[in-house]
C-alpha positions, 0 to 999 in steps of 0.5 A, spaced: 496 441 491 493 443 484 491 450 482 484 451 481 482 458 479 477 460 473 483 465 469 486 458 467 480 457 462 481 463 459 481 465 452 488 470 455 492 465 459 491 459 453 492 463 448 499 465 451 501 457 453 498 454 447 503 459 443 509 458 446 507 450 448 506 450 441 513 452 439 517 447 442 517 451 450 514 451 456 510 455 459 507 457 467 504 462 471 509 465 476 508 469 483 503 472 486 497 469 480 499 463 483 500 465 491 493 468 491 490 464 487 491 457 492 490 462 498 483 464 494 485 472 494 483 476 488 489 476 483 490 483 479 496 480 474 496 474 471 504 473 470 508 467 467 515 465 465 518 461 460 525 458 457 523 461 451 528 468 449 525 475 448 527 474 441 524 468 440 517 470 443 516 476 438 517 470 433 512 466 436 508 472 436 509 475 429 507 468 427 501 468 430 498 475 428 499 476 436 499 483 439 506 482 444 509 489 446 517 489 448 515 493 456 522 490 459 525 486 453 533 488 455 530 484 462 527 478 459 520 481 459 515 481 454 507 483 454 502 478 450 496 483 449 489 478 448 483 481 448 486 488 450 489 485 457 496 484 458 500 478 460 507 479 462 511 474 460 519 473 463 524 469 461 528 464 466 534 469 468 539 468 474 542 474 477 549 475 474 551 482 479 546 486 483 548 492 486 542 493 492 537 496 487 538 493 480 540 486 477 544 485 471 541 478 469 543 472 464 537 468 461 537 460 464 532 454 460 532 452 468 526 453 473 530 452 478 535 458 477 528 462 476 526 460 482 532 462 486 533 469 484 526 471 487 525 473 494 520 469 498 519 462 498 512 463 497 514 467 490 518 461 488 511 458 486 509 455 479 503 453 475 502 450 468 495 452 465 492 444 468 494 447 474 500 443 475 504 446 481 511 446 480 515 448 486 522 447 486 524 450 493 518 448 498 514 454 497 508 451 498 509 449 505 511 456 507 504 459 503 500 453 508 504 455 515 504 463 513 510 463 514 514 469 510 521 467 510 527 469 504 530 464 499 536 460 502 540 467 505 536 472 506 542 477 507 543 475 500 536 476 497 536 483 501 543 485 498 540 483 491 534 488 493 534 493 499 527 494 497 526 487 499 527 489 507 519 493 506 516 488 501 519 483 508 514 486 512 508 488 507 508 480 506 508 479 514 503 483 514 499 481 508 501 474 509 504 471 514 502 468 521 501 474 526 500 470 532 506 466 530 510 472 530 516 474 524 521 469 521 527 471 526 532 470 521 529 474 516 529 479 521 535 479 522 537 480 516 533 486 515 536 489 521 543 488 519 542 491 512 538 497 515 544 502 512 542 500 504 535 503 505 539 509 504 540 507 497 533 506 495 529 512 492 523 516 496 519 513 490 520 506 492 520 507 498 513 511 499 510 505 494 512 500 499 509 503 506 502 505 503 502 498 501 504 496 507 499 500 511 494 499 506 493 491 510 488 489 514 492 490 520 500 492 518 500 493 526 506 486 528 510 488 522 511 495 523 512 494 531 517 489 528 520 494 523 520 499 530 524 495 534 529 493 529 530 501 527 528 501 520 522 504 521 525 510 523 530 510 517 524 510 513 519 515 517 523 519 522 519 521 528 514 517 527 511 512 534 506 507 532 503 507 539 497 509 537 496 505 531 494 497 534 489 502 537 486 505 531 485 498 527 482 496 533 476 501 532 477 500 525 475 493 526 468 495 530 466 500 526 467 496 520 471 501 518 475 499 511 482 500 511 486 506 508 493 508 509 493 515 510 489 514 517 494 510 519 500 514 516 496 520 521 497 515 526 503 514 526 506 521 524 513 523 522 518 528 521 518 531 513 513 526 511 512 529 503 519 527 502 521 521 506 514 518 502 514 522 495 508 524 497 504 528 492 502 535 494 495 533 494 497 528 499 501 532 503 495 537 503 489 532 506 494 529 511 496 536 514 489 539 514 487 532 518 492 534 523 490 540 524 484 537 526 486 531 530 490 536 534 485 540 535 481 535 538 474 538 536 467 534 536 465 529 530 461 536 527 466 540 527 471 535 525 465 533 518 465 541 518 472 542 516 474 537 513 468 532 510 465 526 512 471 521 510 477 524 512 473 527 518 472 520 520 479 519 519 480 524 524 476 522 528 478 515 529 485 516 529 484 521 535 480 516 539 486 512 539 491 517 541 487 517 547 484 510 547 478 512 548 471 509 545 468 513 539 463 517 540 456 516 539 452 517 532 459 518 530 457 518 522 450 522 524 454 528 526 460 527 521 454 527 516 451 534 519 458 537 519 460 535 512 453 539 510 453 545 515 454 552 512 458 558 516 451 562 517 454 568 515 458 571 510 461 577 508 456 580 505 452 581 512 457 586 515 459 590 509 456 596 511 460 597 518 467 594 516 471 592 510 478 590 510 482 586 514 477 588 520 472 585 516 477 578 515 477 578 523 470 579 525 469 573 520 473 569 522 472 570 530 465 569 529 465 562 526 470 560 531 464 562 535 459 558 532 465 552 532 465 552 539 458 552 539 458 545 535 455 549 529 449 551 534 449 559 535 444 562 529 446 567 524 442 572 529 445 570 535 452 571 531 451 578 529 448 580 536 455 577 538 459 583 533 455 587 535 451 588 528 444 586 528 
């Protein structure tokens, strides 16, 4: 197979080859510009890989008025800016030691070496700018079968990475069969080596989920995760019960995937902490929580929370009950979402201040709640007795 993809004929990627080729060394796009690229998926990075040092490359570079940066030089990795766009560079290594989260490498002249410390086979895919494929460990038939699947001794790749245990189950998800089902043997793996997800930072962690939520449908692979224990380990508390229903409705309602509704969907204990999320986060999930345990209508829901996470709400509320979504679902969220309480403090300051005030009001809008944002400032006021 040869890759066709239009960033090959541009100035940036030629620019790079031309430089290094020129130079007496080899030059090829790596990962996930050369996975996507063959799947017709978009591709966001364009990164590529060389038997030329880092040292060498800045020479290069220095030679051709080349802007290059040194973002990871001690690991092999440079930066060519062309354009004002970067493209990271890396030269071929092997791993020398790894201790579950970082590797100390040596630099190899060999693809093959390369090749073999990435972590599916799929990744291990290379492309020169003709778009000749080089593919030293049969990634390809992998990527055609959507076969997700480590490199030669899965329990040998996770060891090197415990962070390859969720980037297993983001590529199911992204990538893989779902009819066909998960690789066993890399689920295995996973399973055994479930304890060196404690050495993993909650901000890797975190980083991974939200990815792996953020797939069209992350279902199969986080019900594998449940059944082998690990999502347990990363999100205690958490049931995915409700989320194959969710991405159901999301499907027929054209519903864009988001992670955060799914995240409320599944739950958990401690959430903020075990994903590292931001306090603005943490925030919308909760008030979204409150909303879905309130069980209210589609404008209460607009109401309290905006058209957006209303729907979120919503839809995952329906699938906690399984239930169809109500009818003129947006209409009522939008109606909500531009409601205003009809009164305010100002219309009962002349017989109450304080906190009788601050509970009057209060009373009355759970009044007007309950009346899916009907009741009228006259019929509120008759209510408190103010008129």
């Amino acid at each position: 197979m040869h890759l066709k993809a239009e960033w090959l004929n541009a100035d940036g990627p030629k620019t790079v080859c031309d430089a290094l080729q020129k130079a007496g060394h080899c030059a090829y796009f790596v990962g996930g510009c050369v996975r996507n690229a063959l799947l017709n998926k978009p591709v966001n990075d364009i990164d590529m890989a060389t038997d030329a040092t880092p040292k060498r490359m800045m020479e290069i570079a220095a030679k051709l008025n080349l802007r290059i940066i040194p973002t990871g030089i001690d690991h092999g990795t440079v930066t060519f800016i062309i354009n004002n766009q970067p493209f990271e560079v890396t030269t071929f290594r092997k791993d020398v030691i790894t201790d579950g989260r970082h590797a100390f490498v040596t630099f190899s002249r060999s693809i093959e070496d390369d090749a073999r410390r990435r972590d599916f086979t799929m990744n291990a895919l290379y492309a020169d700018i003709n778009g000749q494929l080089i593919d030293p460990l049969s990634g390809l038939d992998d990527l055609l079968a959507q076969h997700v699947r480590f490199i030669e001794n899965p329990a040998k790749r996770i060891q090197e990475d415990y962070l390859r245990i969720l980037r297993f189950f983001r590529f199911h998800a992204l990538y893989g069969n779902l009819d066909a089902g998960i690789d066993p043997e890399s689920l295995s793996a996973c399973a055994k080596n479930i304890d060196g997800i404690d050495m993993l930072s909650k901000e890797r962690i975190g980083h991974e989920m939200r990815k792996l939520l953020g797939a069209t449908n992350p279902a199969p692979s986080m019900a594998a995760m449940a059944k082998a224990g690990i999502l347990t380990r990363v999100l205690n508390g958490s049931d995915i019960t409700s989320l194959a229903p969710l991405i159901h409705l999301e499907g027929t309602s054209n519903v864009e995937p988001n992670w955060m509704r799914r995240l409320l969907a599944i739950n958990g204990t401690d959430i903020q902490k075990s994903l590292r999320l931001s306090k603005k986060e943490a925030q919308i999930l909760a008030s979204m929580r409150n909303v879905v345990n309130d069980a209210p209508t589609a404008k209460v829901a607009g109401y309290k929370l905006g058209a957006q996470n209303g729907l979120n709400a919503m839809l995952v509320l329906c699938a906690h009950l399984t239930t169809h979504l109500p009818d003129n679902l947006i209409e009522n969220l939008n109606t909500g979402a531009n409601a205003s309480f009809p009164i305010m403090a100002a219309d009962l300051l002349d017989q109450l201040e304080g906190p009788a005030l601050g509970a009057c009001l209060k009373q009355l809008e759970t009044a007007w709640l309950q009346s899916d944002l009907t009741l009228s400032k006259a019929k509120l006021l008759s209510i408190s007795g103010i008129e």
